[in-house]
C-alpha positions in Angstrom: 81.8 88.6 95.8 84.4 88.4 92.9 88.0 88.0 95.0 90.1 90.8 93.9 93.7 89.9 91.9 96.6 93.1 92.2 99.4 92.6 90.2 103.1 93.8 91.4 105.3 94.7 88.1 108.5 96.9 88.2 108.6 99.8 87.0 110.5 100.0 83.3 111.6 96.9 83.8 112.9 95.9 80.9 111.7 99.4 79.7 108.6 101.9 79.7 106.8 100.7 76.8 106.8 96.4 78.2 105.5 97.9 81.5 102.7 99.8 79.5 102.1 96.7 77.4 102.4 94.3 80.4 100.0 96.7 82.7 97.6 96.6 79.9 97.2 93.1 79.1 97.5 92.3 82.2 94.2 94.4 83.1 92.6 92.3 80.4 93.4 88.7 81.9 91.8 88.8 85.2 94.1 91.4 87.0 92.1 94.4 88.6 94.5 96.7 90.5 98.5 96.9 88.9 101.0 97.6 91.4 103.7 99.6 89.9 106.8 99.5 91.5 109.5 102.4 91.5 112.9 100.3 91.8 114.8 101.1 94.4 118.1 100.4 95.5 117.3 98.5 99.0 114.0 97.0 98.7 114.0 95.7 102.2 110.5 93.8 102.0 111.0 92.3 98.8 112.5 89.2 97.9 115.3 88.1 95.7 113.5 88.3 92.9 111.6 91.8 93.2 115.3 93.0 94.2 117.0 91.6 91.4 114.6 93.5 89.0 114.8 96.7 91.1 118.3 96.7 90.4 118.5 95.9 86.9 116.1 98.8 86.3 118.3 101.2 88.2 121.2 100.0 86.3 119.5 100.2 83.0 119.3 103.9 84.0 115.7 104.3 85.5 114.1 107.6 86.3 111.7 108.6 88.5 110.2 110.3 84.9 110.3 106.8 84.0 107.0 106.4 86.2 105.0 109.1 85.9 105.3 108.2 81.9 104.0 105.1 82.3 101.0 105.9 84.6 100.1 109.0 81.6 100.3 106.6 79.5 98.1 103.8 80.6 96.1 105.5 84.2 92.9 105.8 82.3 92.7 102.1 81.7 94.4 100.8 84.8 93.5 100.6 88.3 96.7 101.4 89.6 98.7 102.2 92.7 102.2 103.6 93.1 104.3 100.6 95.4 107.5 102.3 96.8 109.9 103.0 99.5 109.0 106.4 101.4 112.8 107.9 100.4 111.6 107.6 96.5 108.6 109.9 97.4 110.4 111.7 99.9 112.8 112.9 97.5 110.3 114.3 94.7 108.7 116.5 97.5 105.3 114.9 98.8 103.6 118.1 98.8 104.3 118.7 95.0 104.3 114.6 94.2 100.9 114.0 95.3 98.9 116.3 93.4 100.9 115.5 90.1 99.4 111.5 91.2 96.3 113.2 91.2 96.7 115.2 87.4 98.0 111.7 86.2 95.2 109.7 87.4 96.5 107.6 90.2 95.0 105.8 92.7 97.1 105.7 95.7 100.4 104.6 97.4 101.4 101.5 98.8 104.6 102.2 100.9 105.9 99.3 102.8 108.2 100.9 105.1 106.3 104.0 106.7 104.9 103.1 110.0 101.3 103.6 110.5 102.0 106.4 113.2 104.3 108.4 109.8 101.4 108.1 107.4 99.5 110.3 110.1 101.6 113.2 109.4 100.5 112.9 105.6 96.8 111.6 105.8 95.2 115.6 105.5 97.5 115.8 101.6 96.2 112.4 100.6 93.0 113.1 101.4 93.1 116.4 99.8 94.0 115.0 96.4 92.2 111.9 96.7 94.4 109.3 96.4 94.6 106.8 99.2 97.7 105.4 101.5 97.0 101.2 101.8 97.2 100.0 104.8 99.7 97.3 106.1 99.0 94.7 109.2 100.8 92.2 109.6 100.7 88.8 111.8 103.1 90.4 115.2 100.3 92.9 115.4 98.2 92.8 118.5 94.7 93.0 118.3 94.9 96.8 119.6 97.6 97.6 117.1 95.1 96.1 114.2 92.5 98.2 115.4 94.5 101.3 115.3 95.7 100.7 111.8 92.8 99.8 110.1 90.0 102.5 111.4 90.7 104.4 108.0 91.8 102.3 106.0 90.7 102.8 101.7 90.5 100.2 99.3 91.9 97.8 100.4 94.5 96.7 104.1 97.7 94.5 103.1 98.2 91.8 105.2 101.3 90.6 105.3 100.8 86.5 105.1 103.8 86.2 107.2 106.4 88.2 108.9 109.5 88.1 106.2 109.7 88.9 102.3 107.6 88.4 99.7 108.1 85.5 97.3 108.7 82.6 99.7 106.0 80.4 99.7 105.1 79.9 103.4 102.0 78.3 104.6 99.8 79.7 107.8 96.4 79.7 108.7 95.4 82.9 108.4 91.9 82.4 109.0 92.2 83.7 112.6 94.0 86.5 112.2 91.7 87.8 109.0 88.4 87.7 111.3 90.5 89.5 113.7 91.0 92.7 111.0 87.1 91.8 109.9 85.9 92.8 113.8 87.6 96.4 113.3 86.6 97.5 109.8 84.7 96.6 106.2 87.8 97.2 104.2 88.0 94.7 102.3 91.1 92.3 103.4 93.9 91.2 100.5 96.9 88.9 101.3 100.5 89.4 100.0 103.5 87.8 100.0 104.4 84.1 99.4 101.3 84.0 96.8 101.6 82.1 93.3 99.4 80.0 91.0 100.0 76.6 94.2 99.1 78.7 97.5 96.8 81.6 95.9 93.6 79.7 96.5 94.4 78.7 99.9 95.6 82.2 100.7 92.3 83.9 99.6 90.1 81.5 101.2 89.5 83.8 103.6 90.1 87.0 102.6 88.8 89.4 99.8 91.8 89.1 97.4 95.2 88.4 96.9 98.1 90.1 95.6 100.8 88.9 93.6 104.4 90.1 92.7 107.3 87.2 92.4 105.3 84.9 90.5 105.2 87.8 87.7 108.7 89.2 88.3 109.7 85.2 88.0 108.7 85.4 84.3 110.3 88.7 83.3 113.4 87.9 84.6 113.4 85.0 82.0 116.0 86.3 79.7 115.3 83.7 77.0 111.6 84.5 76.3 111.0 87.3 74.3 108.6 90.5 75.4 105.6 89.6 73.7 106.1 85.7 75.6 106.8 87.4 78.8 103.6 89.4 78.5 101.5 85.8 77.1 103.2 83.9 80.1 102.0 86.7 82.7 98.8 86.8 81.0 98.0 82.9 81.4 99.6 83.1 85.0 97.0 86.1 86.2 94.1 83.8 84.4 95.3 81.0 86.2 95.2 82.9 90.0 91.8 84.7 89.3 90.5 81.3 88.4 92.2 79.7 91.6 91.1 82.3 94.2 87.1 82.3 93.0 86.8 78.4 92.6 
């Protein structure tokens, strides 16, 4: 099977028409899901990096508007999910947000800090406007608590390479802990956090695909590359990881 590549970008970071662009070419260099972020002000599982781009976002005056722009703009030629902390949803009403998702095209959510037991209360309205909810699991989780969290699960479960924030580079075997998800469910299995074009192929050896945000947000943050090298570097960095993961 073809290992699956999702690419975190921030949302109108630098503006709405780069995360268009980016999303776009990125979709045609190996990428298969984009992971758009909505900036937010304490993005508590991201790293320095992510957090850093989050705030310049909010600071060059981002809107939630911002988003639903760029998903009309490019959701019938992306695969793409909404990443986001639950107060950024909260606050545009889930009961009106989720069928607008639907209207623009949207695939789902991916909302790091709502606890399995929370997205419970919400399940019937995502499955009423078919969008899905990703599931998280992460290495503290008992085999009990894995089973519990993944008997649902759509598209895809996040596991969390290790328990901290995304963009450090640490090294586990995760082998065991992957066949332990694999007993409870066919989902297929990604890994987050810590990848980049050095670790991605040993992080997808055992799993079905690998998710990727710092390395990208690395490479906007470069203020003395211009857009269209920011997009070319991101481009040749996505090539690179879907190469890397299906060696």
């Amino acid at each position: 099977m073809n290992k699956q590549l999702v690419a975190y970008i921030t949302s109108a970071y630098p503006d709405k028409n780069f995360t268009s662009d980016l999303a776009l070419a990125l979709t045609q260099n190996g990428v298969d899901t984009i992971e758009l972020g909505i900036p937010f002000s304490d993005p508590v599982a991201d790293g320095p990096l992510i957090e850093k781009a989050n705030q310049l976002s909010l600071r060059n005056g981002f809107r939630f508007s911002d988003t639903v722009e760029i998903t009309k703009e490019i959701s019938d030629k992306v695969d793409l999910l909404w990443m986001g902390y639950f107060n950024s949803f909260y606050q545009q009403g889930l009961d009106k947000l989720l069928p607008l998702s639907k209207q623009l095209g949207l695939g789902g959510y991916i909302i790091p800090d709502l606890p399995h037991e929370e997205t419970l209360r919400y399940k019937e309205l995502f499955a009423q406007n078919g969008l899905v909810n990703i599931a998280f699991v992460a290495p503290t989780d008992s085999k009990e608590r894995i089973e519990t969290i993944v008997q649902d699960a759509q598209k895809f479960i996040y596991m969390v390479a290790y328990t901290g924030i995304t963009g450090s580079g640490k090294d586990e075997n995760l082998e065991p802990f992957i066949n332990d998800i694999k007993t409870f469910t066919d989902t297929p299995v990604f890994v987050g956090f810590g990848v980049n074009a050095k670790t991605a192929k040993a992080k997808a050896k055992h799993s079905d695909g690998v998710i990727v945000g710092s390395a990208f947000i690395d490479i906007l943050l470069q203020e003395n590359l211009t857009h269209t090298q920011k997009i070319e570097r991101c481009c040749e960095l996505a090539k690179v990881i879907k190469e890397e993961i299906n060696a």
